[in-house]
C-alpha positions as CSV (number, residue, x, y, z in Angstrom):
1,X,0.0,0.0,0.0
2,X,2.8,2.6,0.6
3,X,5.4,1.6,-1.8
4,X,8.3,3.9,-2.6
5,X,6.6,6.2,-5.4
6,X,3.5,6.7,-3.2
7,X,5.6,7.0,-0.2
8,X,7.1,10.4,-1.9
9,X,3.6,12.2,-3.0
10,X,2.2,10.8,0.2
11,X,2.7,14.2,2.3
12,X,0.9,15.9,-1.0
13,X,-2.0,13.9,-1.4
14,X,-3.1,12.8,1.8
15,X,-3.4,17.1,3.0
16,X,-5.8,17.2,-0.2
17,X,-7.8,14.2,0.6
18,X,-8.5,14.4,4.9
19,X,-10.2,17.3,5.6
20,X,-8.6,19.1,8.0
21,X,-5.0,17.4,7.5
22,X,-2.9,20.3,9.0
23,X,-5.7,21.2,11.6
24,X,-5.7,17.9,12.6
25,X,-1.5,18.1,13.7
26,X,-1.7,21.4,15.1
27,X,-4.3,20.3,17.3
28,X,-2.5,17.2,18.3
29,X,0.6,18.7,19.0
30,X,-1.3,21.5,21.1
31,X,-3.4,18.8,23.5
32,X,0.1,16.7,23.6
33,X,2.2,19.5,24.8
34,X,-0.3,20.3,27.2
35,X,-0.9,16.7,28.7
36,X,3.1,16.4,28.6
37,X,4.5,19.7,29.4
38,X,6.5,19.2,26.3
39,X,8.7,17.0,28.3
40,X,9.8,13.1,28.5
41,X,9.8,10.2,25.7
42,X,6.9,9.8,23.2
43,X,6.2,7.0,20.7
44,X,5.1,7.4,17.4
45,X,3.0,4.6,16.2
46,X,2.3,4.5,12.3
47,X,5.3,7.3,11.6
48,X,4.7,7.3,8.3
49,X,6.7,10.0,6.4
50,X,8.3,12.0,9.8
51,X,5.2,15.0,9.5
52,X,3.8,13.8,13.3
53,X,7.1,13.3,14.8
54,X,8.6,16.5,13.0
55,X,5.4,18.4,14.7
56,X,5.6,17.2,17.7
57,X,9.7,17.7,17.9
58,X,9.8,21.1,16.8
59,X,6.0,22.1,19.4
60,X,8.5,20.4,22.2
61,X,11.7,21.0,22.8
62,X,12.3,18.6,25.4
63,X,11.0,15.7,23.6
64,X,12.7,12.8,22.9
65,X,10.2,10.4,19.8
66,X,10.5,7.3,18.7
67,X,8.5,6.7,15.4
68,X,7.7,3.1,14.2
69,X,6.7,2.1,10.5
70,X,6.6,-1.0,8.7
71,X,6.7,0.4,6.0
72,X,10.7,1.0,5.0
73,X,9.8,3.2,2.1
74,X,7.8,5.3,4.0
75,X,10.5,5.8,6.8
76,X,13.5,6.5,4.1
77,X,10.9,9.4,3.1
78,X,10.9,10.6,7.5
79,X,14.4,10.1,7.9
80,X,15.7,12.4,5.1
81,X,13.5,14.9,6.4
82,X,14.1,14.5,9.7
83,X,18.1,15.3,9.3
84,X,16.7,18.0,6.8
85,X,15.2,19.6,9.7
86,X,17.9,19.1,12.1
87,X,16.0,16.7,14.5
88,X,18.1,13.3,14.2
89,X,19.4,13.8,17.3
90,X,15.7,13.7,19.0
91,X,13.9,11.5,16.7
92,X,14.8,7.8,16.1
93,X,12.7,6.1,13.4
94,X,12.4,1.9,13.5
95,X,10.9,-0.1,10.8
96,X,9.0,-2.0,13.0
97,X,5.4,-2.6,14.4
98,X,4.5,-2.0,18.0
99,X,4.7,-5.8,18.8
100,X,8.1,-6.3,17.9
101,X,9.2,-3.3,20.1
102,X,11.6,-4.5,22.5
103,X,10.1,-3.7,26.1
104,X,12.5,-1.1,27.8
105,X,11.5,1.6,29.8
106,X,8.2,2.9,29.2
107,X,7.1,5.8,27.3
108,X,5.2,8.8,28.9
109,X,3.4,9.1,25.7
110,X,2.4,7.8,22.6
111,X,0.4,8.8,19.5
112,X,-1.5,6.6,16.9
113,X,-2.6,9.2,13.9
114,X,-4.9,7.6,11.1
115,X,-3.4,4.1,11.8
116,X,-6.2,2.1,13.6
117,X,-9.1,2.3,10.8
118,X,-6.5,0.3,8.9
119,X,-6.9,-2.7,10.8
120,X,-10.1,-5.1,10.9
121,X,-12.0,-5.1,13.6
122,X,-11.3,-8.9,14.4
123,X,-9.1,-8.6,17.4
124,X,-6.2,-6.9,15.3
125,X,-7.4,-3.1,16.1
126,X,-7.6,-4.0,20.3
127,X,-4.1,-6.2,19.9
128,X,-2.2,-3.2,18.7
129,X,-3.9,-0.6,21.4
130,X,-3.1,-3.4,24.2
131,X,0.7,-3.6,23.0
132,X,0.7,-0.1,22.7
133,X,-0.3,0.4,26.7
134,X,2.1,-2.2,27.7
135,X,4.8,0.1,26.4
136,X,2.9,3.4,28.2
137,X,3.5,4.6,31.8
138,X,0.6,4.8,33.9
139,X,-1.2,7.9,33.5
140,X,0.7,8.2,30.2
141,X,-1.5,9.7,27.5
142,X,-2.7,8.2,24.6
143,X,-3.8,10.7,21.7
144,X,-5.2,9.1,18.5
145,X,-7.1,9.6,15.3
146,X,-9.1,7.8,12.7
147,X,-12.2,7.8,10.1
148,X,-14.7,6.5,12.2
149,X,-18.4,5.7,12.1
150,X,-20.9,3.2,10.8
151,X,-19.5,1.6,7.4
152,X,-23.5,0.2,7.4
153,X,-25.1,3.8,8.1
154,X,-26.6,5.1,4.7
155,X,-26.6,9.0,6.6
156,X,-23.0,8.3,6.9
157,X,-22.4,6.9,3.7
158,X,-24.3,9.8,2.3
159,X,-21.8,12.2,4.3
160,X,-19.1,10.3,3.0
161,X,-19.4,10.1,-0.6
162,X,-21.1,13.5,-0.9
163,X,-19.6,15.7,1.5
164,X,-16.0,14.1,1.1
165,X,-16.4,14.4,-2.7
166,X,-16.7,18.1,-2.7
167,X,-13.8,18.5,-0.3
168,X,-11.9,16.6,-2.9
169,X,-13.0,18.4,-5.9
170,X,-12.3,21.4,-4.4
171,X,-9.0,20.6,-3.6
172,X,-8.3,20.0,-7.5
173,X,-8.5,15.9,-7.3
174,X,-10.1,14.3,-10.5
175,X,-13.0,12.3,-10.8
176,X,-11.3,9.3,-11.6
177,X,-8.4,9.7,-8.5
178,X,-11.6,10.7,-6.1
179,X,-13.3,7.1,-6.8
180,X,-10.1,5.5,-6.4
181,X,-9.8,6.7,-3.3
182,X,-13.1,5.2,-2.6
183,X,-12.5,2.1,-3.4
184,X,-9.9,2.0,-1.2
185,X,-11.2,2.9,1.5
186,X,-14.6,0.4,0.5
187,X,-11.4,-2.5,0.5
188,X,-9.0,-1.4,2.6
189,X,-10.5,0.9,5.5
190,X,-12.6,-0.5,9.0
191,X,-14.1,1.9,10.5
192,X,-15.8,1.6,13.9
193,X,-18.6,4.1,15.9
194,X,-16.6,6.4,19.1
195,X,-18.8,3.9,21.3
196,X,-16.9,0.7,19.9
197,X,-13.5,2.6,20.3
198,X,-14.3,3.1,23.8
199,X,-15.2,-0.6,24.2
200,X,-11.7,-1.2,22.7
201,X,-9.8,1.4,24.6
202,X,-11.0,-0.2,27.6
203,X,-10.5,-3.5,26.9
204,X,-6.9,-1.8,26.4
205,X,-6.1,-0.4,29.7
206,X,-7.3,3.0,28.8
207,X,-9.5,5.5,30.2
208,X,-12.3,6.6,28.1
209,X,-11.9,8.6,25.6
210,X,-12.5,12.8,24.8
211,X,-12.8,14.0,21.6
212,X,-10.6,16.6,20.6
213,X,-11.0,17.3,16.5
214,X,-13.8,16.7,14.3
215,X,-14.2,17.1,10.5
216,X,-16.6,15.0,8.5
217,X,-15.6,11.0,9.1
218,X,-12.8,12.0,10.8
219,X,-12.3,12.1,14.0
220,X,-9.6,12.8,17.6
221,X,-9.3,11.7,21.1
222,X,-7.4,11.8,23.8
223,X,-7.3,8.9,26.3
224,X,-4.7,7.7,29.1
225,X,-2.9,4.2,30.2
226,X,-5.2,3.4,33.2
């Protein structure tokens, strides 16, 4: 799914096709920092191409991140722009999932942006959020964000493919990209309601969650290791 020349017009096209892209990290760098104090070690789950941990790097100072991928060709997109921006020293990247992260000491805090809506929800989506709160110090907070909501809901459905559609027009995407995009998320995306996310999170070891961005399907909370 991200293979090397998706990996490098990633950044480009995923800010045209989530509404709210840029909103979306500002805000979670802002309720981070705050839950945080900008201080302490973070992980990174689903780093992608280095935009989350380059936010939250640069929004605190006294962070130390460490970003996990599976996908190398997306990390070989952070890491140049991670030394591009001076941070190498702060940020570590690993191609690895969360399961195959070696249990040291715990993190104070760990993000999970757009990652979760990948998974099905067939005991993969809770098995990544339980490994996650292993690797979480009590208290620790947990901010994440996903498309969410009824795939069987025709309201939502209608918001969806209407709504969404417009965004993406708007934002100069073709016809023919726009319902390629749909189809992936119709193969590729599982999206749950916030109440079966709570039920998860729970199940997890976390508290319940609080919302913290919306725009159409997509949503943010913020929840913490119990």
């Amino acid at each position: 799914m991200f293979a090397a020349e998706r990996a490098q017009a990633y950044d480009h096209r995923v800010r045209e096709a989530i509404p709210g892209y840029d909103a979306l990290h500002q805000l979670s760098c802002m309720v981070f920092a705050e839950m945080t104090g900008g201080h302490g070690r973070a992980l990174v789950v689903g780093a992608g191409t280095g935009v989350e941990c380059i936010a939250l790097a640069m929004a605190c100072p006294g962070l130390a991140l460490v970003g996990l991928d599976p996908a190398q060709e997306m990390l070989a997109v952070a890491e140049r722009k991670v030394a591009e921006a001076g941070l190498a020293g702060r940020v570590r990247l690993y191609p690895s999932t969360v399961a195959e992260l070696p249990t040291f000491e715990p993190f104070d805090a760990a993000t999970l942006l757009l990652v979760l809506h990948f998974l099905a929800d067939d005991g993969a989506k809770l098995a990544l959020l339980t490994d996650i709160a292993k690797h979480l110090k009590p208290g620790a907070p947990l901010i994440l964000a996903d498309l969410f909501g009824p795939a069987w809901d025709e309201d939502w459905q209608a918001q969806l493919r209407t709504f969404w559609r417009h965004l993406q027009r708007a934002a100069g995407i073709d016809e023919e990209a726009i319902q390629k995009g749909f189809r992936h998320v119709d193969r590729d995306i599982h999206p749950v309601t916030e109440a079966r996310l709570a039920e998860l999170l729970e199940q997890a070891g976390f508290t319940p969650p609080q919302p913290y961005f919306r725009a159409l399907c997509f949503g943010g909370w913020v929840t913490r290791r119990a």
